[in-house]
N, C-alpha and C positions, 0 to 999 in steps of 0.2 A: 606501461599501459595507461591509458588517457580514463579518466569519468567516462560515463555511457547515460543517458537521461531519459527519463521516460516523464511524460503527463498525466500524472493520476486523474480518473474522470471526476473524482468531487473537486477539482481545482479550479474545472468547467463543467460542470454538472448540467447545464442547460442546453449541451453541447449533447446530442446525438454520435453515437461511437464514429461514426466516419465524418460527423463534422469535426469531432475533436482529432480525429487521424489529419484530417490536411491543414487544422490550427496550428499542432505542434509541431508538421513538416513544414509550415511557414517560417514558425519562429523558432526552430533549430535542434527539434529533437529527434533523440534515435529510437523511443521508443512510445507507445501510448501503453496506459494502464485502465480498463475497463470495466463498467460493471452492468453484467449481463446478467446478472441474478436480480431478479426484483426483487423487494425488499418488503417492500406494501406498507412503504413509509410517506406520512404525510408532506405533500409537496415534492416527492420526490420521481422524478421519471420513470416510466416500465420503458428500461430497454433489453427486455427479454429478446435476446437473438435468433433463441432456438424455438421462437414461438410466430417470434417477429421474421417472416424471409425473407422482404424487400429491404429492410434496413440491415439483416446480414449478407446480403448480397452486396449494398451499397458501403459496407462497414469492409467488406472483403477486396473491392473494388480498390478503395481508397489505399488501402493498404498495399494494396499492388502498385498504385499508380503512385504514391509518395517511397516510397522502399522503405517506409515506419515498419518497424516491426509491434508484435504485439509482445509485449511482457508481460502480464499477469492479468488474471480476471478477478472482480472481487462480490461478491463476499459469500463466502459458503459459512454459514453462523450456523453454531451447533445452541441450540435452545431446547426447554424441554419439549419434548416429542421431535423432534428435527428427525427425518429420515434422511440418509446421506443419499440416500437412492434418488432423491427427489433433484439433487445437484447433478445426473449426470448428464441432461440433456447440455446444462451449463458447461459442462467438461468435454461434449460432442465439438460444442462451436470452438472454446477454445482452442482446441484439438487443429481443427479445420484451419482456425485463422491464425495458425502458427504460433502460438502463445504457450509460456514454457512454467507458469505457476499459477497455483491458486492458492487465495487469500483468504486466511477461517481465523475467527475470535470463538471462545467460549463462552455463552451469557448464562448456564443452566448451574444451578448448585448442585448437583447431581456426579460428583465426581467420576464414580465409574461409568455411567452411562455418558459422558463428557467423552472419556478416555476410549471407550469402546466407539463412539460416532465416528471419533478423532480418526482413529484407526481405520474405520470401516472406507472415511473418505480417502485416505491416501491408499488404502488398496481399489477402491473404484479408479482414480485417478490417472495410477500407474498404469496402465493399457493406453491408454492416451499420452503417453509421456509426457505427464503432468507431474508437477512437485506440489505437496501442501506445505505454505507456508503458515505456521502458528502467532499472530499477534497479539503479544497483551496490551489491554485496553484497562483503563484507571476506572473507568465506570462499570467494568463487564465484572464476571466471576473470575475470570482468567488474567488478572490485573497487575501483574507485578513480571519482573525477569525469572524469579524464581518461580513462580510458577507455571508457567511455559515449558521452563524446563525440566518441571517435575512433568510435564504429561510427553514433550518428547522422549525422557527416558526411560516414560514407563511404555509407552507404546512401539515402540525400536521399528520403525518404519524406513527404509532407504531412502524416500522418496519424501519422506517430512524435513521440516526445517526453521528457524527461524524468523520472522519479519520482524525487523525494531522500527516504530514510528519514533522521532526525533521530540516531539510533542509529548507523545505516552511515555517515554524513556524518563524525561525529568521530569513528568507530572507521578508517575508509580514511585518518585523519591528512588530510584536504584542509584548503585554505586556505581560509576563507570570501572571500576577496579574488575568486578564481579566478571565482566565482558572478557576478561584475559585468560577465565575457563571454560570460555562457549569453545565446542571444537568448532572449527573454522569452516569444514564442509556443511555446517548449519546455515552461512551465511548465503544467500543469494541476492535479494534485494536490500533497499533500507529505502523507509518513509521519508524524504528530507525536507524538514520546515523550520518554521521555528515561532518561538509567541513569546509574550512578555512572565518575565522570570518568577510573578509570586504568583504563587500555585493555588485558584479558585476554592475554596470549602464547599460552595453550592455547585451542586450535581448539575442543572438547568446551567448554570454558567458555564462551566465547562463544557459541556456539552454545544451549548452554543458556539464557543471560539474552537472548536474541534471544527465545525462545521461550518463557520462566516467567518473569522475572525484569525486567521494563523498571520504570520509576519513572512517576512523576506527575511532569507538565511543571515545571519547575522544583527540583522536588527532587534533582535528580543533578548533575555535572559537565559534562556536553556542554553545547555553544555553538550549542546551539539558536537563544537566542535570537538570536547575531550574525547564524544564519542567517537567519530569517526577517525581517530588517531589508534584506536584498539580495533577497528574491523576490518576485514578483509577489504581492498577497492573493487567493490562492486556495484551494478546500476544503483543510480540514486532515481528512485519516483519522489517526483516533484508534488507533494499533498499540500498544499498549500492554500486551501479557496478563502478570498476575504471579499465578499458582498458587497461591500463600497467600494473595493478599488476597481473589481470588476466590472461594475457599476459605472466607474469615471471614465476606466480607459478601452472600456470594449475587452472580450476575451481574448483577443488576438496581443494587443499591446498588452495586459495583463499578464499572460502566459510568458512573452517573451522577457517581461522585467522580472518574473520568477526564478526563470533561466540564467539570467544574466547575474544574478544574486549569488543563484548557485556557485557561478563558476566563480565570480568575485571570489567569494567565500571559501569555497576548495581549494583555490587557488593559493590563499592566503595562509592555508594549513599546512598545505604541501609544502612552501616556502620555508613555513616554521619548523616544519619535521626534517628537510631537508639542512637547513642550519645547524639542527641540533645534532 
């Protein structure tokens, strides 16, 4: 079984859902990754679908007329007060536009009310044949492998599961060893990027190359690749957005040198695991 590739939308974030659906079916993807939850972050797009009709109609459209599938929506963020109820129009359009997960971090120090939100989304979810995928983030509450895994274990949801961003993976300092007691039906996706190897102290900086600044697979320091030698092969979302190359080469030729990294780069693993 071959890689399967999806376009994360912060890699074209300036890209409306169904512009970024016929980018990626340009430049050779099988899937897009979307974000239909606003966010009410500065500078950042409302592509609310379930609010917005013309542009879910035009996002449904595109989808038909490229054969992209959708792979995941993002971001259902558990904060304090976050009502999970408030995500489900987000989980309607999903639903509609064939899309088979959803993408939730934890920012609240609130642990049980974390753990209980947590829950609450992947039972809303499941009627829509939806999975919650859990991501830790280096900057969130939810920041490490271990701890991800302490709120799937505690929550025993069928339909929850892991997301590992390739960025977050060697910035939280985890042991790629730790990965050879995830059970494996946790895995569905993986973030695939990559950035340079010494790991930011300032929060604003990181945050930053999270958001403008990630590299082409291969080109940085993280141990991507040890990770993807311990996980299941499953879609890789391409998260990758860096602000001046976008910039240089238009999002079209941007995307497709993203892709092309990818495959370089998996290519090269397989090769090596295949040897060994």
């Amino acid at each position: 079984m071959s890689y399967k590739y999806s376009l994360a939308h912060l890699t074209a974030l300036d890209l409306a859902p169904h512009e970024l659906t016929y980018t990626a079916a340009k430049a050779g993807y099988d899937y897009v990754s979307i974000r239909p939850i606003y966010m009410g972050l500065p500078n950042e797009p409302n592509y609310d679908l379930a609010n917005k009709k013309e542009m879910f109609r035009d996002t449904r459209k595109a989808l038909q007329e490229t054969g992209i599938e959708l792979l995941d929506i993002e971001l259902a963020k558990i904060n304090n007060g976050t009502n999970p109820l408030d995500y489900e129009p987000a989980f309607h359009v999903a639903a509609e536009l064939g899309g088979k997960h959803v993408l939730s971090s934890i920012w609240t120090e609130d642990t049980v009310f974390a753990k209980e939100c947590f829950a609450e989304l992947c039972d809303i979810a499941k009627p829509y044949g939806l999975t919650v995928e859990l991501e830790f983030v280096p900057i969130a509450t939810v920041s490490t492998l271990q701890g991800a895994v302490d709120v799937l274990e505690s929550t025993k949801r069928s339909n929850s599961g892991l997301m590992i961003d390739a960025h977050h993976f060697h910035r939280s300092r985890d042991r790629v060893e730790d990965l050879d007691h995830i059970p494996e039906e946790w895995f569905r996706y993986f973030h695939l990027c990559d950035a340079v190897g010494q790991i930011p102290v300032d929060r604003e900086e990181m945050t930053r190359i999270v958001r403008e600044e990630r590299l082409y697979i291969g080109e940085g320091g993280t141990n991507v690749g040890e990770v993807l030698k311990r996980i299941p092969k499953i879609p890789m979302s391409l998260e990758m957005p860096h602000k001046a190359r976008a910039k240089e080469f238009g999002n079209e030729e941007f995307v497709r040198r993203c892709l092309q990294s990818a495959k370089t780069f998996i290519a090269s693993i397989e090769a090596e695991v295949n040897k060994n």
